[in-house]
C-alpha positions in Angstrom: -1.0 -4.5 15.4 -3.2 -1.4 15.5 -4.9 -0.5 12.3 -5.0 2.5 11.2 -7.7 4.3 8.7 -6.8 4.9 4.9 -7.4 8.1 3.2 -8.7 6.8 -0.7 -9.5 8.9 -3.7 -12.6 8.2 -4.8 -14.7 9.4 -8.3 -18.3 10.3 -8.0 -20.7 10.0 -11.7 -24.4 10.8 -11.4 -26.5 9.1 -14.4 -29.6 11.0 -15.8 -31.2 12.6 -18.3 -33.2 15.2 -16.0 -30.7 15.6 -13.0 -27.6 18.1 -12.6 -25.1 18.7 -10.1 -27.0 21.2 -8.2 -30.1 18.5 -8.5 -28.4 15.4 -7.5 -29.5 14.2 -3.7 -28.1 10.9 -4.5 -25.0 12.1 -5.2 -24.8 14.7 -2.7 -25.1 12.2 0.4 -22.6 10.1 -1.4 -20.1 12.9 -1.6 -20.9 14.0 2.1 -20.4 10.4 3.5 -17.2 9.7 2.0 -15.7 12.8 2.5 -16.9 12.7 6.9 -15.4 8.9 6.0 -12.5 10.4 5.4 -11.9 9.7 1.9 -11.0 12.3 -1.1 -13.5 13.4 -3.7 -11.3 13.2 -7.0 -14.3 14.4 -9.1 -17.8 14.5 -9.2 -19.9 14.6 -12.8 -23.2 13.8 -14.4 -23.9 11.9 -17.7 -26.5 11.6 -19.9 -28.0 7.8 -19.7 -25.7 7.4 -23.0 -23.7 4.0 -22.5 -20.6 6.0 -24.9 -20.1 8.6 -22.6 -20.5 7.1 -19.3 -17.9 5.2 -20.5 -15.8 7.7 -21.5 -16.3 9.2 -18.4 -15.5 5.7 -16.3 -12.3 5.1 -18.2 -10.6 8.1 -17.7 -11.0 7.9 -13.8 -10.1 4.1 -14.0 -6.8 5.3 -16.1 -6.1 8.2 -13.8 -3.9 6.1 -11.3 -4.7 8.6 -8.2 -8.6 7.7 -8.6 -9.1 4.7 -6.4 -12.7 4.3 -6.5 -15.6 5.1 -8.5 -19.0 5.3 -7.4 -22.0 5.7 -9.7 -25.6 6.4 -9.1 -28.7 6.0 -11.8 -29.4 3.6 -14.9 -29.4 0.3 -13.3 -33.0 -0.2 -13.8 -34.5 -2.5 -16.8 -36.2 0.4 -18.9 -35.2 1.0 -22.3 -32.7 4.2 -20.9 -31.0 2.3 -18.3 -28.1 1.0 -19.9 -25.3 1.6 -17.3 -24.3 -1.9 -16.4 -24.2 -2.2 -20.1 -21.6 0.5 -20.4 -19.3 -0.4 -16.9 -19.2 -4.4 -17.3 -17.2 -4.2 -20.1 -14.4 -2.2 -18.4 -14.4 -4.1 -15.6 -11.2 -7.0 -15.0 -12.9 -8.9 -12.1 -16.8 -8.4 -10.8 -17.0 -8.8 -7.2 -20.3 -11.0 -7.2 -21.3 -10.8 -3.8 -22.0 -6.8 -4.0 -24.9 -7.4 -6.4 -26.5 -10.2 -3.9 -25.7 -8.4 -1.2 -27.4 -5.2 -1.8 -30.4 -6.7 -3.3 -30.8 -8.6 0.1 -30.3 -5.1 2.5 -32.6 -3.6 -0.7 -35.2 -6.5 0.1 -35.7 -5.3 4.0 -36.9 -1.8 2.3 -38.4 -2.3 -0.6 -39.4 -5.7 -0.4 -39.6 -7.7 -3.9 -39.1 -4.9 -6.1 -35.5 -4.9 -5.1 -35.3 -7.9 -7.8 -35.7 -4.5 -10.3 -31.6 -3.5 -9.5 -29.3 -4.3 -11.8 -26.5 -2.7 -9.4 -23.0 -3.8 -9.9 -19.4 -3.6 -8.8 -15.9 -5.1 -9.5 -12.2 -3.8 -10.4 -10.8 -1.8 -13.7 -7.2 -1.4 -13.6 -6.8 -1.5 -10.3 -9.9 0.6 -9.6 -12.5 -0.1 -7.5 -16.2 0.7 -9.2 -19.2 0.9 -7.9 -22.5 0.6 -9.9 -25.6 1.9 -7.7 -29.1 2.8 -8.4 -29.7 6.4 -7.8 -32.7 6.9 -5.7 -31.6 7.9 -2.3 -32.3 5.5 -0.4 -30.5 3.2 -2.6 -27.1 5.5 -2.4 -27.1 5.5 1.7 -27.8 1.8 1.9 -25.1 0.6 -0.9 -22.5 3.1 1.4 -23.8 2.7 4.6 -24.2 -1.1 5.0 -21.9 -1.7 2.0 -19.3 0.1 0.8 -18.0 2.2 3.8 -17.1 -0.7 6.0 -15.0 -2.1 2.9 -13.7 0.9 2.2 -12.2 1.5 6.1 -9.0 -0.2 6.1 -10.4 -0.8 10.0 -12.6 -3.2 8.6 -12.2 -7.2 10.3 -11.1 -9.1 9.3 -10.7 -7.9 5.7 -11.7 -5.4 3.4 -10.8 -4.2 0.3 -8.6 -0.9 0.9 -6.0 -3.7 2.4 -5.9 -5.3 -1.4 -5.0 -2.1 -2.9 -1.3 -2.3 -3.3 -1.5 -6.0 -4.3 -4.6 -4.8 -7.2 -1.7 -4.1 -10.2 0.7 -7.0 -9.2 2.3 -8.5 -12.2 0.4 -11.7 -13.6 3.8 -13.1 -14.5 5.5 -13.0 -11.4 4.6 -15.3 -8.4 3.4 -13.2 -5.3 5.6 -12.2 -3.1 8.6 -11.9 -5.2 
């Protein structure tokens, strides 16, 4: 069985209080890498480090049912402004722990203990798969290089997480399968 590569609709949200859209590096290597990926850029925005509207913001991709993904950069850190965990976890379904550890691990070869500082997140909304990154750029690249592109490539052995997409909004009630 040859696999063959998925094209996914993916949500990009920059978090800051000093950057913009035309100021965003983080977000700009993001948006190149999944589109050379192959992937679709449904939207691309910055927010305020305001836990209300980055909410806002997150639920009306994870209600739009063509987004498939969203990826967010900035407020992960522990000072007073960082509150985006704060405002995704409570949206989310399922977390996927192992993207947390993981990260802080590849984090660890760069930046050694300070890595311990990311609060960097991801799990499923509705059937959504979200993404919770720092925003410096080096934390972007390594989340999507060593992360979040190879799970994100239906290609990907022997699983990934574009394969669980059609199964993501199966009935609860109903046995799988049926």
């Amino acid at each position: 069985m040859v696999l063959l590569p998925v094209t996914i609709t993916i949500a990009l949200l920059t978090i800051s209080d000093s950057r913009t859209l035309a100021d965003d590096p983080s977000g700009d290597a993001l948006q190149e890498r999944l589109q050379d990926a192959g992937h679709k850029l449904a939207q691309r925005n910055c927010s305020p480090d305001n836990r209300y509207t980055i909410r806002a913001q997150i639920s009306q991709w994870i209600a739009d049912p063509t987004v498939q993904a969203v990826i967010t950069t900035g407020g992960t850190g522990l000072t007073a402004r960082d509150g985006t965990p704060e405002a995704i976890a409570p949206l989310l379904d399922k977390t996927i722990e192992g993207f947390g550890e993981l990260f802080r691990v590849l984090s660890f070869e760069t930046i050694g203990t300070s890595s311990l500082q990311s609060r960097c997140l991801a799990g499923l909304a509705n059937g959504t798969f979200v993404f919770v990154l720092p925003g410096s750029l080096d934390a972007v690249t390594t989340a999507w290089d060593r992360l979040i592109a190879a799970q994100l490539d239906a290609t990907t052995q022997p699983c990934n997480l574009v394969e669980l997409l059609p199964r993501l909004q199966e009935s609860k009630d109903r046995p799988s399968g049926q």
